[in-house]
C-alpha positions as CSV (number, residue, x, y, z in Angstrom):
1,X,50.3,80.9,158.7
2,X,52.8,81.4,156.1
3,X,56.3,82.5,157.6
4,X,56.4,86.0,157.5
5,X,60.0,86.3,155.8
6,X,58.1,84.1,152.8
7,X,55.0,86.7,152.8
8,X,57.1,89.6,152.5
9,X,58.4,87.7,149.4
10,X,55.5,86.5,147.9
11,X,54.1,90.3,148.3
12,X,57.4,91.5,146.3
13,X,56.8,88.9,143.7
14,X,53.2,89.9,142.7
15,X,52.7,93.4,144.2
16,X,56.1,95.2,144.3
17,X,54.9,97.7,146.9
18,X,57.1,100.5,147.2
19,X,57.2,100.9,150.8
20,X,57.5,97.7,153.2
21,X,54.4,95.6,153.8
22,X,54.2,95.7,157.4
23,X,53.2,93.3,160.3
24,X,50.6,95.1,163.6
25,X,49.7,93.3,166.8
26,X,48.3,94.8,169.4
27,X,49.8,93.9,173.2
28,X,48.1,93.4,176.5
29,X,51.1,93.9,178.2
30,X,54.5,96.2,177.8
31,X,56.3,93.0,178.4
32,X,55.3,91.4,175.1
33,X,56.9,94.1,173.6
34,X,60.6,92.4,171.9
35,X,64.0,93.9,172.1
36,X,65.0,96.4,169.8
37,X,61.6,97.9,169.8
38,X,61.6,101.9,168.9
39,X,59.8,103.4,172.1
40,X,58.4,106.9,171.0
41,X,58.8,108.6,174.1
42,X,61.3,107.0,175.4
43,X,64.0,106.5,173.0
44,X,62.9,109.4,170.6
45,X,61.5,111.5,172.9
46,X,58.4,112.6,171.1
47,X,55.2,112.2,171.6
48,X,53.6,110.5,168.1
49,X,50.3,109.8,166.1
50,X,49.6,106.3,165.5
51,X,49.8,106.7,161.1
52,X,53.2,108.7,162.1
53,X,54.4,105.2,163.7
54,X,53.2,103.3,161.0
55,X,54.8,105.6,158.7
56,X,58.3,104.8,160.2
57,X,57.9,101.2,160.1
58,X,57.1,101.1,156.4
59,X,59.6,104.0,155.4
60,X,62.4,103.5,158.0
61,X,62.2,99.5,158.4
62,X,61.9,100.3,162.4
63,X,59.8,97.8,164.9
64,X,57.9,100.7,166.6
65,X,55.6,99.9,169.8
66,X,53.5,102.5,171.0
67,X,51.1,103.2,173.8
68,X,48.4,105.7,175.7
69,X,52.3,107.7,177.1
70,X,53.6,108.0,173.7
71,X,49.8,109.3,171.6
72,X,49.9,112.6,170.3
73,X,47.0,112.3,168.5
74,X,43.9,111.9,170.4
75,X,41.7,111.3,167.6
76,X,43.5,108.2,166.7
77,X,44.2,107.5,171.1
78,X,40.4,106.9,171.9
79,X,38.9,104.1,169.4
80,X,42.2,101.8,170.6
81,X,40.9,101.6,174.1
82,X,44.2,103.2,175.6
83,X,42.0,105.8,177.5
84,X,39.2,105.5,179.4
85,X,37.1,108.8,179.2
86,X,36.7,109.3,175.6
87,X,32.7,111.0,175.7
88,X,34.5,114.3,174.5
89,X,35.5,112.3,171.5
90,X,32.2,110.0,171.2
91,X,30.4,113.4,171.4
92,X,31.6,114.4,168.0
93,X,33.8,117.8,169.4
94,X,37.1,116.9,167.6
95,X,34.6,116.4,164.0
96,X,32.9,119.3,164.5
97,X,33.6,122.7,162.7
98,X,36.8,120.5,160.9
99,X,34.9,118.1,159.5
100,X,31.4,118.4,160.0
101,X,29.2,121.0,160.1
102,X,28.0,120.5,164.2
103,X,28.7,118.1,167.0
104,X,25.7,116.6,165.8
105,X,27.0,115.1,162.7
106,X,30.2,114.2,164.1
107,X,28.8,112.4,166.6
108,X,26.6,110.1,163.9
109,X,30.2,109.6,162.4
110,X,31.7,108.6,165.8
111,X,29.5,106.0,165.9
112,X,30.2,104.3,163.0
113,X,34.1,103.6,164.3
114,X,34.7,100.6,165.7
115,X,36.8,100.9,169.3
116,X,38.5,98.5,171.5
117,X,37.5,98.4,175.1
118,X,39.1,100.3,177.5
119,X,42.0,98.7,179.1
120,X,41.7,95.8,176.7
121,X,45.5,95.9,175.0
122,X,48.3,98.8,176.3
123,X,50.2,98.6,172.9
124,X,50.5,98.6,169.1
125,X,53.4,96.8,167.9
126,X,54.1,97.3,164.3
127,X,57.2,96.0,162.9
128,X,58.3,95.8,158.7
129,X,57.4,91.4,157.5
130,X,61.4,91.2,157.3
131,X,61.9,92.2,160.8
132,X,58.6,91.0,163.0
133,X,59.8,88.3,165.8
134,X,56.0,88.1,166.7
135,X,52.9,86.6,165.2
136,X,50.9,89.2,164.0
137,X,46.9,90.2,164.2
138,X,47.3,91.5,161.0
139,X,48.8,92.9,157.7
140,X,48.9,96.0,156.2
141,X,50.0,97.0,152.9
142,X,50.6,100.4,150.9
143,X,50.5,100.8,147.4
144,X,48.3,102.5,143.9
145,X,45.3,101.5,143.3
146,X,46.4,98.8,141.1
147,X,48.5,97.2,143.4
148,X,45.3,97.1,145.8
149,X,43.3,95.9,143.1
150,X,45.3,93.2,143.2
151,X,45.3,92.2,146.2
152,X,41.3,92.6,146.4
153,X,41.2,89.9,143.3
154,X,43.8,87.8,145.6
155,X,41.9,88.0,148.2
156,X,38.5,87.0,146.8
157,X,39.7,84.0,144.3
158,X,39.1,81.4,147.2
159,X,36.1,83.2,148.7
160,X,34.3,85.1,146.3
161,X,32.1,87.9,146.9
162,X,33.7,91.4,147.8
163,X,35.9,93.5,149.9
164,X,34.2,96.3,151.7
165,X,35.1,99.0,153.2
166,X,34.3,102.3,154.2
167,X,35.8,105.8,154.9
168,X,34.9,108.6,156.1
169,X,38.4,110.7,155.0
170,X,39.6,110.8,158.6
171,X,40.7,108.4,161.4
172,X,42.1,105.8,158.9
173,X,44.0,103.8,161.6
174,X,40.3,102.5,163.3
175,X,40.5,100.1,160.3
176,X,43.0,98.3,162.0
177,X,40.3,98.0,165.0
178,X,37.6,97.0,162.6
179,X,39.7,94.1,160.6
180,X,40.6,92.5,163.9
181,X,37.4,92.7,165.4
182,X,35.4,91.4,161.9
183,X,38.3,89.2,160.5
184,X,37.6,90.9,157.1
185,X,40.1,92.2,155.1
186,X,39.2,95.8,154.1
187,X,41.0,98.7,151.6
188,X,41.6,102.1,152.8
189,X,41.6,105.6,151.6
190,X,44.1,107.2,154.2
191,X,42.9,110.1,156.2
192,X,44.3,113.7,156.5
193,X,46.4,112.6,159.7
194,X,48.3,109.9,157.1
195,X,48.8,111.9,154.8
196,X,50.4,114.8,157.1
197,X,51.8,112.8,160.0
198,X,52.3,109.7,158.2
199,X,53.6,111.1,155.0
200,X,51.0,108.8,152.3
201,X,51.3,110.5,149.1
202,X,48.4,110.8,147.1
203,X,48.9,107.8,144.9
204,X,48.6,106.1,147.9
205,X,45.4,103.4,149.5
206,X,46.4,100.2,152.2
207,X,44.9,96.8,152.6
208,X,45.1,95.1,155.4
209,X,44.8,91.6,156.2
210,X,43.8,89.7,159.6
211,X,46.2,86.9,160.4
212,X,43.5,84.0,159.2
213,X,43.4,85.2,155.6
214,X,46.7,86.0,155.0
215,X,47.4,82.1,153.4
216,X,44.5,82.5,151.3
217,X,45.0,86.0,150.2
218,X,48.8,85.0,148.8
219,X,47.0,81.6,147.3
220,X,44.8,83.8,145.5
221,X,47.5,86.2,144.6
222,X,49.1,83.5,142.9
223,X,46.2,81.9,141.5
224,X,45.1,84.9,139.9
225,X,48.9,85.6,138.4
226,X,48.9,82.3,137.1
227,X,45.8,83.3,135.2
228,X,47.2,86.2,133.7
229,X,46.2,89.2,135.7
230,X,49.6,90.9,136.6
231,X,50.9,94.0,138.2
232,X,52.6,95.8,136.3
233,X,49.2,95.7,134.4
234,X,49.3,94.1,131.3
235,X,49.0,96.4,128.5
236,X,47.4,95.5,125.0
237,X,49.5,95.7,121.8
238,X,47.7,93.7,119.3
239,X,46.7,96.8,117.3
240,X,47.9,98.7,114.3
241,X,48.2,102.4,115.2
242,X,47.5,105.4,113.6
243,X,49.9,108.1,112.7
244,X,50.6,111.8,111.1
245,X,49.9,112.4,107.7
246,X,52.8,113.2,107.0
247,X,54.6,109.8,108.4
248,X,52.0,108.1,106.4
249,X,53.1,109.9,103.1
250,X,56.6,108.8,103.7
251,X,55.6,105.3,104.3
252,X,53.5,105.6,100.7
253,X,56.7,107.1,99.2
254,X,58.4,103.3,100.6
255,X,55.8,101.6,99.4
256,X,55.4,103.2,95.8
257,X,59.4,102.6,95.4
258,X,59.0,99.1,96.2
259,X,60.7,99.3,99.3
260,X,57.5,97.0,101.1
């Protein structure tokens, strides 16, 4: 894998995201987590949300590791396997009369979020590409829609096909459980708790990238540069405009005087 220094380049050369790209692992153990390591609980002495942590990594530049002691949130606690009851959750209660009409419905949405196992990993270490001292499971990356676009067409020159994704405009952060478990880079639409907690704007979407396709997403981001598709868009100028009468009549009065 590319050196993640180089990456964070690379990115800034062909995306220009305005936030920092940002590296996540998830840890088995609190000893794998490295010095210098924002602790919510400990150091800031708050209790967080797992977007809210990602939010200071890409907006702050901290290395934040978080784990079941420091979760606020429990909607975004129970996929990541840092709690071992979660049936209230599974059962669709925190959906229901919020986002879905019964427990009924939320629990067909439940369903379709991938988890970890319980007890599986005790952390998430997330960490700007500039300052991660770890090799990570994956990458994530805010931007427009344009600037995702672009990494979709990076990520496809050496594979083909498509992206997918899928969303149902909450619990945003189980992406980062369904691109490690698939190794498939997927898009997001951020989820009310990013937007709140995490502070995404509404230009906003991520991508994020396992570790095995982050080489050939920045090959294809290249590639497909190289080929002329850019960000900043292009923009097409070959084209002679069309103006107010009354700037035409002065250009006639230039013409008719011989000016042109």
């Amino acid at each position: 894998m590319t050196d993640l220094k180089d990456v964070d380049r690379i990115l800034s050369t062909y995306i220009r995201p305005l936030t920092f790209p940002i590296a996540i692992k998830m840890l088995k153990s609190e000893k794998e987590i490295p010095e210098r390591t924002r602790r919510p609980l400990q150091q800031m002495k708050k209790k967080m949300a797992i977007c809210q942590g990602i939010g200071i990594a890409r907006k702050l530049g901290w290395v934040v590791a978080m784990g079941k002691e420091d979760m606020q949130c429990s909607l975004g606690a129970a996929p990541f396997g840092f709690f071992k009851d979660i049936d209230f959750f599974k059962e669709g209660n925190l959906a229901a009369g919020m986002f879905t009409a019964s427990k009924e419905i939320g629990k067909s949405e439940e369903e379709l979020v991938d988890c970890f196992d319980y007890g599986l990993y005790s952390h998430i270490l997330v960490a700007p590409l500039s300052r991660a001292v770890f090799k990570p499971d994956l990458l994530m990356v805010y931007g427009n829609p344009a600037q995702i676009m672009r990494l979709i067409q990076g990520a496809l020159y050496n594979e083909g096909g498509a992206v997918h994704s899928s969303s149902t405009g909450r619990l945003g952060c189980a992406t980062i459980i369904t691109t490690i478990k698939r190794n498939q880079c997927r898009y997001m639409v951020p989820g009310n708790g990013d937007r709140i907690f995490g502070m995404t704007q509404d230009d906003e979407m991520s991508f994020v990238v396992p570790a095995l396709k982050i080489d050939t997403v920045l090959d294809g981001l290249a590639k497909t540069h190289k080929g002329g598709i850019r960000y900043p868009i292009t923009s097409f100028y070959n084209f002679e405009a069309t103006f107010p009468p009354s700037y035409q009549e002065l250009m006639k009065i230039w013409e008719e005087k011989g000016e042109l």
